[in-house]
PyMOL Python script that loads the backbone (N, CA, C, O; Angstrom):
from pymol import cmd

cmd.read_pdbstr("""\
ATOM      1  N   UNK A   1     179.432 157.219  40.753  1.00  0.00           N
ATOM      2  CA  UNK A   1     180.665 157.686  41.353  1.00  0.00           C
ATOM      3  C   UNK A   1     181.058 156.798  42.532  1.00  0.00           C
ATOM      4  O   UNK A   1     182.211 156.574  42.901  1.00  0.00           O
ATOM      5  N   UNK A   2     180.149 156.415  42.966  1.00  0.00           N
ATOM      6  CA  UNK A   2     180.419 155.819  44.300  1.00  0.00           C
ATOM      7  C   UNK A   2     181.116 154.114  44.038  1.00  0.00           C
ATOM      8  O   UNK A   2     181.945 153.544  44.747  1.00  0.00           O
ATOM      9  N   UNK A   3     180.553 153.688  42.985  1.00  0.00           N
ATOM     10  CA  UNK A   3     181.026 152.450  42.454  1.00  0.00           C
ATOM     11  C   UNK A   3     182.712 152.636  42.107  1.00  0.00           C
ATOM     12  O   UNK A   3     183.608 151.896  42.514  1.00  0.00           O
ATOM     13  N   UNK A   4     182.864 153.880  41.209  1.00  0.00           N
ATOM     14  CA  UNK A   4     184.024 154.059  40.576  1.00  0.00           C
ATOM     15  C   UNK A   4     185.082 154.366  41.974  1.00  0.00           C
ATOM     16  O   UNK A   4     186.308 154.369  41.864  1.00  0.00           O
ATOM     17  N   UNK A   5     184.423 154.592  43.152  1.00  0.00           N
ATOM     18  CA  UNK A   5     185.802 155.136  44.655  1.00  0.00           C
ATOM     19  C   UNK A   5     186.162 153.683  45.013  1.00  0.00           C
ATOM     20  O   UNK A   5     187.322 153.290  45.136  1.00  0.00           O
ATOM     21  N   UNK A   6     184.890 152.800  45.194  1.00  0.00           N
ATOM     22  CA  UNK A   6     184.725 151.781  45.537  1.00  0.00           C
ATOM     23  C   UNK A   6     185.408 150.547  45.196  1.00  0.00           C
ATOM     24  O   UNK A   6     186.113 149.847  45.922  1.00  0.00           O
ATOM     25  N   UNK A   7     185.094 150.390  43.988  1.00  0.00           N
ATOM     26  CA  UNK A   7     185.816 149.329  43.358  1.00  0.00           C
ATOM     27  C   UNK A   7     186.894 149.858  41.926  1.00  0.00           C
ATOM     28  O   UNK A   7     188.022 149.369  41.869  1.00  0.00           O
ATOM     29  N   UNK A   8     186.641 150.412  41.322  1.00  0.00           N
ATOM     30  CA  UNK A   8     187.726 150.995  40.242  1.00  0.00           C
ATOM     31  C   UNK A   8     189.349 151.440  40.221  1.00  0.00           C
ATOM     32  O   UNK A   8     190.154 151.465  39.291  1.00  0.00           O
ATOM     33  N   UNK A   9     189.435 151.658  41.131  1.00  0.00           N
ATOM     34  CA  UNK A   9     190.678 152.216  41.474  1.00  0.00           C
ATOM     35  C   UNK A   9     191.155 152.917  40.265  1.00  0.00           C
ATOM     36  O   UNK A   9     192.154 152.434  39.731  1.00  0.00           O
ATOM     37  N   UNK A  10     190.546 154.119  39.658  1.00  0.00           N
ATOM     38  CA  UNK A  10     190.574 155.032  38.777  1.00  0.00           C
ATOM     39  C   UNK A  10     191.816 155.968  39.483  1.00  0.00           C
ATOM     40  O   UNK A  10     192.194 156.114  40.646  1.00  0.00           O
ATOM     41  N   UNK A  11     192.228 156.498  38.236  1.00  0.00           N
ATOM     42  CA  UNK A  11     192.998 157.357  38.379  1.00  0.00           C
ATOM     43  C   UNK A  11     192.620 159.120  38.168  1.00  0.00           C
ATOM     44  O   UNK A  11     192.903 160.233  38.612  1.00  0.00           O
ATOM     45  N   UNK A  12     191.657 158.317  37.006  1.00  0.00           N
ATOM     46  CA  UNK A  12     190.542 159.687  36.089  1.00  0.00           C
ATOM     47  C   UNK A  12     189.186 159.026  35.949  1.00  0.00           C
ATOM     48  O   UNK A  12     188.867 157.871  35.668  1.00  0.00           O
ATOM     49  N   UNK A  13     188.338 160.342  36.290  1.00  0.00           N
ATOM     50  CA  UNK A  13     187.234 160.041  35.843  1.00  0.00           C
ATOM     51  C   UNK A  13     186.977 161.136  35.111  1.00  0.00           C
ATOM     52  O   UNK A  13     187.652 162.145  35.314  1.00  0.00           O
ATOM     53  N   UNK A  14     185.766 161.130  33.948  1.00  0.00           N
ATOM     54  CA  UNK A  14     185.263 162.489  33.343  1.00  0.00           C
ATOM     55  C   UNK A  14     183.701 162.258  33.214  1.00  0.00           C
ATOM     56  O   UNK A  14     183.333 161.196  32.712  1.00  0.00           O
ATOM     57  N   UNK A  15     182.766 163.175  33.629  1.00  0.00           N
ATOM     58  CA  UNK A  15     181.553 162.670  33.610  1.00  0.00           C
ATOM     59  C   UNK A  15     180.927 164.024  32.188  1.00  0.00           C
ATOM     60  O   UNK A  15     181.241 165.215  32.192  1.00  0.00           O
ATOM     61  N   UNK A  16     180.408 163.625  31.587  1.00  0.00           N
ATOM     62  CA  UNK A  16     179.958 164.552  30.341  1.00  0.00           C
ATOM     63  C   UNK A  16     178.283 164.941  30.313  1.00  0.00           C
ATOM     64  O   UNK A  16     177.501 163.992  30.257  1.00  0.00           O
ATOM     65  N   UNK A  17     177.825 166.111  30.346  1.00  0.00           N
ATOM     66  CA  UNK A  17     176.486 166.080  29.875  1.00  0.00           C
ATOM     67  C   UNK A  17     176.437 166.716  28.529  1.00  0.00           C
ATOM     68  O   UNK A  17     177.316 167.565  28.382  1.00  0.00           O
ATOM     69  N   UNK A  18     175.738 166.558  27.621  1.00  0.00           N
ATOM     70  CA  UNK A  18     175.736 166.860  26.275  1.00  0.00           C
ATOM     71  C   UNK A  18     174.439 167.155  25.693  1.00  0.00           C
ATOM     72  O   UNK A  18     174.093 166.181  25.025  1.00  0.00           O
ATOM     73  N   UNK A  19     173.615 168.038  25.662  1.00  0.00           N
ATOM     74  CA  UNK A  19     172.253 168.376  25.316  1.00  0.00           C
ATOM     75  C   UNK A  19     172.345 168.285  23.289  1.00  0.00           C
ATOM     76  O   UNK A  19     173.361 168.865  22.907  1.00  0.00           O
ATOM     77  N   UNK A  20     171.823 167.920  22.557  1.00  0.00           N
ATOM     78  CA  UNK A  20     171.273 167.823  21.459  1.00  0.00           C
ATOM     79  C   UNK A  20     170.097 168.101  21.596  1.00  0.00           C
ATOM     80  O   UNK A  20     169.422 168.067  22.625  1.00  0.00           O
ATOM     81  N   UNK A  21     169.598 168.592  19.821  1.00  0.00           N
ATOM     82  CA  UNK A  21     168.006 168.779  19.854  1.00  0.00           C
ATOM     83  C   UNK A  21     167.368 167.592  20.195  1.00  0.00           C
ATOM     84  O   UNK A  21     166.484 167.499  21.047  1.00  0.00           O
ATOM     85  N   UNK A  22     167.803 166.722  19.551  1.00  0.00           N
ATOM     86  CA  UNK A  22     166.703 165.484  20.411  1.00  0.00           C
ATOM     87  C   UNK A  22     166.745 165.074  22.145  1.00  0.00           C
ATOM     88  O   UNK A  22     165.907 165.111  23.045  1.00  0.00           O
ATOM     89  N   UNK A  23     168.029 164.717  22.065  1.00  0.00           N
ATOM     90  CA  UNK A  23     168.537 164.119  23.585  1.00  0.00           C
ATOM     91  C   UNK A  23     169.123 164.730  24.777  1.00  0.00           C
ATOM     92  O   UNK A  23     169.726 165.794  24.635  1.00  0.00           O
ATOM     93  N   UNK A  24     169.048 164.317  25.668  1.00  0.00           N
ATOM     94  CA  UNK A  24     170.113 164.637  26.311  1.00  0.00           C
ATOM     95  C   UNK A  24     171.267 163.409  26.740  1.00  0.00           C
ATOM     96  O   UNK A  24     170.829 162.273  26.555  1.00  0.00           O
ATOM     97  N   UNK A  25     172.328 163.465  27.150  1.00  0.00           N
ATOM     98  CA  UNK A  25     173.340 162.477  26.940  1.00  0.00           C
ATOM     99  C   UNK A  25     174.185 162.371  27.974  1.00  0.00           C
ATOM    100  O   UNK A  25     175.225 162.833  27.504  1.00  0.00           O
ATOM    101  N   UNK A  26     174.520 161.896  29.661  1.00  0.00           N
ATOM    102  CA  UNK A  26     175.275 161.690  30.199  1.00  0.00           C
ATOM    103  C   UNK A  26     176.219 160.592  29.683  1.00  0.00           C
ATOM    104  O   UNK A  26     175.818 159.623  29.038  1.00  0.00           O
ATOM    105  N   UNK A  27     177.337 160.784  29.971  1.00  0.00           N
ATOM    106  CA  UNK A  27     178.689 160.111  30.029  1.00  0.00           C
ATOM    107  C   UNK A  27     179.477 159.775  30.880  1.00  0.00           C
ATOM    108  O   UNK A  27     180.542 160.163  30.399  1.00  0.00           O
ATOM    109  N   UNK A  28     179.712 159.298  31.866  1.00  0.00           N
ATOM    110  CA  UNK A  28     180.513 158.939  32.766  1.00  0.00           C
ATOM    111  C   UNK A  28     181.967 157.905  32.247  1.00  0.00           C
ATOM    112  O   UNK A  28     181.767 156.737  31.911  1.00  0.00           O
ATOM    113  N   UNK A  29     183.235 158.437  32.240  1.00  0.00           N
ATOM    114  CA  UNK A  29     184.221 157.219  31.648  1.00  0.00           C
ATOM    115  C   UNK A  29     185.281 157.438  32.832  1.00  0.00           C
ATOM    116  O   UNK A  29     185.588 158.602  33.089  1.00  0.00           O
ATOM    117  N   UNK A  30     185.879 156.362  33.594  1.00  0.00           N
ATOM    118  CA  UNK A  30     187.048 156.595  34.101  1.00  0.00           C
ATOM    119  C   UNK A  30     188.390 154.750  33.190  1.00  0.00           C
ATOM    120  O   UNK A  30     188.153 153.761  32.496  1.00  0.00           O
ATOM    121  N   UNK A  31     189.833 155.473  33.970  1.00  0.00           N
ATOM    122  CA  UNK A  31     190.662 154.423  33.554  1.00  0.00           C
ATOM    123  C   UNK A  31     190.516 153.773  34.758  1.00  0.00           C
ATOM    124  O   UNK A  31     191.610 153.556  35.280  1.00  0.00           O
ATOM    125  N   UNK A  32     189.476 153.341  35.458  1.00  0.00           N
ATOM    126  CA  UNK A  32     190.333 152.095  36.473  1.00  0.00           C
ATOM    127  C   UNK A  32     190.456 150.680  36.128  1.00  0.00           C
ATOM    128  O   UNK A  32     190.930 150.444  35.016  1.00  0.00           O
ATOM    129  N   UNK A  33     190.193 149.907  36.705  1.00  0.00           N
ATOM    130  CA  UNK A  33     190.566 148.325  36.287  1.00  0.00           C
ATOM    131  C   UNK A  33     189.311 147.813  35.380  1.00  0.00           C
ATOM    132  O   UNK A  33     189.356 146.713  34.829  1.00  0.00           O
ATOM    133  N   UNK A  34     188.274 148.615  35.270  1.00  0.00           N
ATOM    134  CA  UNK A  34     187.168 147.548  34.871  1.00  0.00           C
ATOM    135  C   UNK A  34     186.378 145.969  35.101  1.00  0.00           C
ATOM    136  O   UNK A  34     186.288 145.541  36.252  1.00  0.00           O
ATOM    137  N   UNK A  35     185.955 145.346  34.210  1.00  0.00           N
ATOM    138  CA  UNK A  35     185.325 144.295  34.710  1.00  0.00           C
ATOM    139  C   UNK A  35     184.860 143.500  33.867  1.00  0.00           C
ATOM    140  O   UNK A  35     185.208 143.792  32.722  1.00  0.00           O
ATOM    141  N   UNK A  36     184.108 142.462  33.961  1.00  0.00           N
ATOM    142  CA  UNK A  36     183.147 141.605  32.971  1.00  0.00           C
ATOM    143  C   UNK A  36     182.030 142.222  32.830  1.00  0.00           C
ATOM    144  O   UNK A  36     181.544 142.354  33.954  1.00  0.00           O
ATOM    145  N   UNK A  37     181.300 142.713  31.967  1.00  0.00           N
ATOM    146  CA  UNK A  37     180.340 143.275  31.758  1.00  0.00           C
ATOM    147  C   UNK A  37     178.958 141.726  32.044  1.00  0.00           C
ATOM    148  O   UNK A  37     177.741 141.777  32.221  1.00  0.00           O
ATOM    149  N   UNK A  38     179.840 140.641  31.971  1.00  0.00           N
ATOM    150  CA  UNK A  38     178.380 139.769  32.083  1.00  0.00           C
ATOM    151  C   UNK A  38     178.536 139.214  33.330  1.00  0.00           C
ATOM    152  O   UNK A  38     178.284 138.015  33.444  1.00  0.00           O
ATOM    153  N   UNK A  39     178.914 139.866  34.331  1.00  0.00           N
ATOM    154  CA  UNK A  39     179.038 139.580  35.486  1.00  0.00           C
ATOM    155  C   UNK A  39     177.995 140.763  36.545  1.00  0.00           C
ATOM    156  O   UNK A  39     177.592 140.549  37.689  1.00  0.00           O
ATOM    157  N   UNK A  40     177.755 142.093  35.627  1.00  0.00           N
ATOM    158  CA  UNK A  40     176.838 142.813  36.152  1.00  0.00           C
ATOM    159  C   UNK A  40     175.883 142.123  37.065  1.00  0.00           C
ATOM    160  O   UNK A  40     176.407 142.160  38.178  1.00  0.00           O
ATOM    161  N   UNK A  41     175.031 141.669  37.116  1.00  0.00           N
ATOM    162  CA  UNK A  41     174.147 141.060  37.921  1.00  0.00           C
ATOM    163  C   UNK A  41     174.067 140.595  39.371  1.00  0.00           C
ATOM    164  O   UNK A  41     173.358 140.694  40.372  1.00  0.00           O
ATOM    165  N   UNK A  42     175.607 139.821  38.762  1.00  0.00           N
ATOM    166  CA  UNK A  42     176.190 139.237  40.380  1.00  0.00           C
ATOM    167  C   UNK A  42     176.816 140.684  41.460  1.00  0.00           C
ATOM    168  O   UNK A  42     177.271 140.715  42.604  1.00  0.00           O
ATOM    169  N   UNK A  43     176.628 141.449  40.715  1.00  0.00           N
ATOM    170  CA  UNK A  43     177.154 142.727  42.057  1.00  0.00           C
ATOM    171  C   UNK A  43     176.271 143.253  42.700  1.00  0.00           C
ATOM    172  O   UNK A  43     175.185 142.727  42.943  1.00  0.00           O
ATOM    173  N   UNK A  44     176.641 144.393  43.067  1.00  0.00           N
ATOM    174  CA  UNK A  44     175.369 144.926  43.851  1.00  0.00           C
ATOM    175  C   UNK A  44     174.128 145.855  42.934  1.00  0.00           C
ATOM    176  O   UNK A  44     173.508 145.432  41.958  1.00  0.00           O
ATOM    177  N   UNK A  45     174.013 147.045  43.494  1.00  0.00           N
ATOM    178  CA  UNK A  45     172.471 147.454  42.833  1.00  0.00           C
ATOM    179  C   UNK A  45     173.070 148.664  42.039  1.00  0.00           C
ATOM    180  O   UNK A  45     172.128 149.124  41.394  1.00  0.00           O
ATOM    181  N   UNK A  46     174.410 149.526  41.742  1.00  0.00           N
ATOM    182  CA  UNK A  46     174.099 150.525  41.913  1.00  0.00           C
ATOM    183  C   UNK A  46     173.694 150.703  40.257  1.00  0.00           C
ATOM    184  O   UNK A  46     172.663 151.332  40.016  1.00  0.00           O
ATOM    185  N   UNK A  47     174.578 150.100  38.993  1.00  0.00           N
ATOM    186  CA  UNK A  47     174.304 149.852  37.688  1.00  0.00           C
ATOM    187  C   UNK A  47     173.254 149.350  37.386  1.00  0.00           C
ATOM    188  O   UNK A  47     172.731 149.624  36.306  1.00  0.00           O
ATOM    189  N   UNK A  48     172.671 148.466  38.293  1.00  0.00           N
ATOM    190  CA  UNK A  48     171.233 147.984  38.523  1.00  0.00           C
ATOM    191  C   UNK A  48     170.395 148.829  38.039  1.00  0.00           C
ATOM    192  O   UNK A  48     169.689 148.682  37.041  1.00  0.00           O
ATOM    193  N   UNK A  49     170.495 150.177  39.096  1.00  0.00           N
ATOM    194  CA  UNK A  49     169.659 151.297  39.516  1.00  0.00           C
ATOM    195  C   UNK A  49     169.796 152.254  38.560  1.00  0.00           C
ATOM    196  O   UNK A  49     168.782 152.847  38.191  1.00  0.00           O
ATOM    197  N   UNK A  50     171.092 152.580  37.979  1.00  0.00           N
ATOM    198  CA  UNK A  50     171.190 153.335  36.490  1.00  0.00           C
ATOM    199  C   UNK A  50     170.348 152.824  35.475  1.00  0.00           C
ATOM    200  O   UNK A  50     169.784 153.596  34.700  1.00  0.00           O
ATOM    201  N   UNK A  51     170.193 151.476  35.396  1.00  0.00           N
ATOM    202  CA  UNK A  51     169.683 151.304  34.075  1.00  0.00           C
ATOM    203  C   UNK A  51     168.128 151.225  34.418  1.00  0.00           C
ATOM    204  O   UNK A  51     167.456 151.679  33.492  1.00  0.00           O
ATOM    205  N   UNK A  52     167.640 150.929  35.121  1.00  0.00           N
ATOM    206  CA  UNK A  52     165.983 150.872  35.645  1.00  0.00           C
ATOM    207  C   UNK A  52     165.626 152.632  36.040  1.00  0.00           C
ATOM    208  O   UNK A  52     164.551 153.066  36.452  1.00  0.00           O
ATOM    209  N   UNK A  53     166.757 153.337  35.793  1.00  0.00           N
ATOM    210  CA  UNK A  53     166.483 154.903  35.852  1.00  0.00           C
ATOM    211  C   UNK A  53     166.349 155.837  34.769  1.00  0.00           C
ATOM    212  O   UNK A  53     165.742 156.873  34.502  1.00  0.00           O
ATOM    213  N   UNK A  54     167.453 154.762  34.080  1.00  0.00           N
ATOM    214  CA  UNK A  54     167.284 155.250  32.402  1.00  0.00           C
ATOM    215  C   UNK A  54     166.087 154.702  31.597  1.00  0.00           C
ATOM    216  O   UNK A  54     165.505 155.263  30.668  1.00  0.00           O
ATOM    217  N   UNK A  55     165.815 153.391  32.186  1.00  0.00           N
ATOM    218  CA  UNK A  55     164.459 153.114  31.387  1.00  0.00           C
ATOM    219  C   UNK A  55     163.439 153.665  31.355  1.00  0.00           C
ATOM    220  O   UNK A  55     162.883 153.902  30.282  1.00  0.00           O
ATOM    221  N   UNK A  56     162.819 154.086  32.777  1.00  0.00           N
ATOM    222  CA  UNK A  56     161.940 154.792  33.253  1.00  0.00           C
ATOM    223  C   UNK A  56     161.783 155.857  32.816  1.00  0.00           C
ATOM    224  O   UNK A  56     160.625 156.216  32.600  1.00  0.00           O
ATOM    225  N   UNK A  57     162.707 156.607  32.574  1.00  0.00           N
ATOM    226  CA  UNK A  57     162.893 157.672  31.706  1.00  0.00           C
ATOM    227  C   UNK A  57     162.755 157.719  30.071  1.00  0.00           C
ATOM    228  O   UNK A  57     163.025 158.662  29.327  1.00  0.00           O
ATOM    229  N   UNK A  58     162.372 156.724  29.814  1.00  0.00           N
ATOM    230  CA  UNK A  58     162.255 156.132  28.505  1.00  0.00           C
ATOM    231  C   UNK A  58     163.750 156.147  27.863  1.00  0.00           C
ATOM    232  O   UNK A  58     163.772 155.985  26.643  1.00  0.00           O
ATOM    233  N   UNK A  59     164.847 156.297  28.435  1.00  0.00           N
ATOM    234  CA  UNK A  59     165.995 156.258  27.747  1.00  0.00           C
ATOM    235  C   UNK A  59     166.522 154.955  27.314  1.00  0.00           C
ATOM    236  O   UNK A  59     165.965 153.872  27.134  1.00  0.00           O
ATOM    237  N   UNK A  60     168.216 155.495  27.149  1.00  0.00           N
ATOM    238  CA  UNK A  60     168.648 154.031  26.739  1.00  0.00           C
ATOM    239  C   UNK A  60     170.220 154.399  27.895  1.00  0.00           C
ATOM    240  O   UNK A  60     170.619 155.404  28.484  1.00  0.00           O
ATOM    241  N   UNK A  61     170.640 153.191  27.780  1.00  0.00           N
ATOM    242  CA  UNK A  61     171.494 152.701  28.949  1.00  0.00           C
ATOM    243  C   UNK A  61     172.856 151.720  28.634  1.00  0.00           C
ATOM    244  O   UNK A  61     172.927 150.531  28.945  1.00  0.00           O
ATOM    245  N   UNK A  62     173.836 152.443  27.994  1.00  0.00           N
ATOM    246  CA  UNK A  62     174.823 151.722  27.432  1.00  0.00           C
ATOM    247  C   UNK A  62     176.221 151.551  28.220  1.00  0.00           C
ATOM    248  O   UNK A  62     176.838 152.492  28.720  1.00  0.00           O
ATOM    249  N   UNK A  63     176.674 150.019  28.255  1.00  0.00           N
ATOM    250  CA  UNK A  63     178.173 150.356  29.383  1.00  0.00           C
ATOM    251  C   UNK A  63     178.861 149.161  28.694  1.00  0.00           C
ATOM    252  O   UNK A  63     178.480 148.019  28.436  1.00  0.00           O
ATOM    253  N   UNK A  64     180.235 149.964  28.448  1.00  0.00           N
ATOM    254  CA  UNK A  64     181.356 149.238  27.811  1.00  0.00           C
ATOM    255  C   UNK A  64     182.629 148.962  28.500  1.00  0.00           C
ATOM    256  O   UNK A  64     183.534 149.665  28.049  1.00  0.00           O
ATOM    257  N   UNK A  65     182.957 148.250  29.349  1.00  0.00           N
ATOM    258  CA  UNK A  65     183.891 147.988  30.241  1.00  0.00           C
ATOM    259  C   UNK A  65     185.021 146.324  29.537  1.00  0.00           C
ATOM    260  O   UNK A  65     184.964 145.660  28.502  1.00  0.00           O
ATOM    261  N   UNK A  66     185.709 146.285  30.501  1.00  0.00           N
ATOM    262  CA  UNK A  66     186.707 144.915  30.248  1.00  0.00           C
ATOM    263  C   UNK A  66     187.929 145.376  31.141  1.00  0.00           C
ATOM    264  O   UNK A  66     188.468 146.465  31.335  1.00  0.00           O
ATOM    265  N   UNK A  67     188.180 143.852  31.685  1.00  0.00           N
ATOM    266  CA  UNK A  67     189.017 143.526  32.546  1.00  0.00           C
ATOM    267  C   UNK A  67     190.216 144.305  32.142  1.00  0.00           C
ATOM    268  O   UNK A  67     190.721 144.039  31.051  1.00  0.00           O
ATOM    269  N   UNK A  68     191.010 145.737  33.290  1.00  0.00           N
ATOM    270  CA  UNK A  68     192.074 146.447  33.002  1.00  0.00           C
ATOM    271  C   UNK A  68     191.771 147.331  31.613  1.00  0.00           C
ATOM    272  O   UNK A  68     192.671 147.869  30.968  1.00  0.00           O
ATOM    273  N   UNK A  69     190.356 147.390  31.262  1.00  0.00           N
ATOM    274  CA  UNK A  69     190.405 148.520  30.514  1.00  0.00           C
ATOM    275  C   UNK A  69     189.705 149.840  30.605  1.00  0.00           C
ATOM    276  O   UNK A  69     189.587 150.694  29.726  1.00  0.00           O
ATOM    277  N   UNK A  70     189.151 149.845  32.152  1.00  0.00           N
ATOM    278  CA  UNK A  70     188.351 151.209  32.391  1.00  0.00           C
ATOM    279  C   UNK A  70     186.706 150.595  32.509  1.00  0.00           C
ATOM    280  O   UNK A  70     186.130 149.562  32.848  1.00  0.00           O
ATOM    281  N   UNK A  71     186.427 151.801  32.054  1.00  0.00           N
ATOM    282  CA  UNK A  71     184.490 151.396  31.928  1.00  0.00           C
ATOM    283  C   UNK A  71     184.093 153.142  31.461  1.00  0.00           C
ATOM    284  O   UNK A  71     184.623 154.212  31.758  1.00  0.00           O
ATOM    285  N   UNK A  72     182.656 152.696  30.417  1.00  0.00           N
ATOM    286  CA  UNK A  72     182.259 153.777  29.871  1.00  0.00           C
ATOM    287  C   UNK A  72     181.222 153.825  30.214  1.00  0.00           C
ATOM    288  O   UNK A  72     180.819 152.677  30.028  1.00  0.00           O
ATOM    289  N   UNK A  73     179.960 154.720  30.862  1.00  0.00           N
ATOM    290  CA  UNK A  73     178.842 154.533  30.884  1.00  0.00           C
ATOM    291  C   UNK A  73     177.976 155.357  30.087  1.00  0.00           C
ATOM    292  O   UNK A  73     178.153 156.434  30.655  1.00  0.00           O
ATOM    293  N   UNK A  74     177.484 155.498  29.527  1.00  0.00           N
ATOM    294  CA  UNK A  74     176.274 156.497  28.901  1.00  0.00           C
ATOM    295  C   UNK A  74     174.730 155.916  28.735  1.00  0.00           C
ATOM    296  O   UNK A  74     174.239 154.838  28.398  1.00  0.00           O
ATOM    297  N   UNK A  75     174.105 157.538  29.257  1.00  0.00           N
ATOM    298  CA  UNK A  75     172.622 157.374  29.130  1.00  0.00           C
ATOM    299  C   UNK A  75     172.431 158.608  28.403  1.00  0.00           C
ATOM    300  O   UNK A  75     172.888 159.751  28.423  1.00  0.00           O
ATOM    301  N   UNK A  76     171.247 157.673  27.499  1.00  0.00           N
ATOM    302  CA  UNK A  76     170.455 158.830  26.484  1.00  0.00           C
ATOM    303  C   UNK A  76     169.338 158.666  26.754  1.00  0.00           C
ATOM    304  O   UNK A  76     168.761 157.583  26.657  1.00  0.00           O
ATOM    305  N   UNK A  77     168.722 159.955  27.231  1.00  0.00           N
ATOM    306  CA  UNK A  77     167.264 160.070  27.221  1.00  0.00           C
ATOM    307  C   UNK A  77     166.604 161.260  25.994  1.00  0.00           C
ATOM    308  O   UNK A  77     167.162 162.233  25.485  1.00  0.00           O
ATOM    309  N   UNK A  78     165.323 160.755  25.812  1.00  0.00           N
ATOM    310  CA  UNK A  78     164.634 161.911  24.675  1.00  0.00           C
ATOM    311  C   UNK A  78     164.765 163.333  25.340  1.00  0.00           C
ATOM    312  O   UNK A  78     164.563 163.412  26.551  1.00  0.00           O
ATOM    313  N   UNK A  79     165.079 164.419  24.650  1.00  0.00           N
ATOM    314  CA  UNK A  79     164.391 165.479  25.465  1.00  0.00           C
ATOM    315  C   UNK A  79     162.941 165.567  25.501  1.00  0.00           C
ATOM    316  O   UNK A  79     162.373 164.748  24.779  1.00  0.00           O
ATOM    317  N   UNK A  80     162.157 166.410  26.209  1.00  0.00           N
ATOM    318  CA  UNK A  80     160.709 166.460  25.998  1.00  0.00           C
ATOM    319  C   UNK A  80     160.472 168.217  25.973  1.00  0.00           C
ATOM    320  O   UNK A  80     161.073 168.973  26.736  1.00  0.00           O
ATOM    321  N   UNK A  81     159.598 168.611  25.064  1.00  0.00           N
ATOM    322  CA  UNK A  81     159.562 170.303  24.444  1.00  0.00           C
ATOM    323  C   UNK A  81     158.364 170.355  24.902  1.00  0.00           C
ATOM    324  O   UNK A  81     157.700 171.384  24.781  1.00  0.00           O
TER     325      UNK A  81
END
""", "prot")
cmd.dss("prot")
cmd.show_as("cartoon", "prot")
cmd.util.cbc("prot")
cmd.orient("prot")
């Protein structure tokens, strides 16, 4: 969230949690300007820190963005029973 006040200049954001029998599933999508997705690196930590949070978690860590087209984030982690 703090990325999306920061730099996005969103208009909307929607953040989703979604439980399945296997997973569980955050979603985060807003419309702001987006970005280069292969430019991640060169920024700061905070997507950094999502995805080394989702790993740890044994999840997975997916983000679909482009210049003026928003950005999607989702993490899937296993559930555990």
């Amino acid at each position: 969230m703090n990325n999306i006040l920061r730099h996005a200049h969103a208009k909307n954001v929607s953040i989703g949690l979604k439980q399945t029998r296997q997973n569980v599933i955050l979603t985060i999508t807003d419309d702001g300007r987006g970005f280069d997705i292969k430019k991640i690196d060169q920024g700061g930590l905070g997507l950094t820190n999502m995805k080394e949070r989702a790993i740890q978690a044994n999840g997975k860590y997916k983000i679909t963005s482009a210049p003026g087209a928003g950005t999607k984030i989702s993490v899937t982690v296993g559930r555990k029973e």
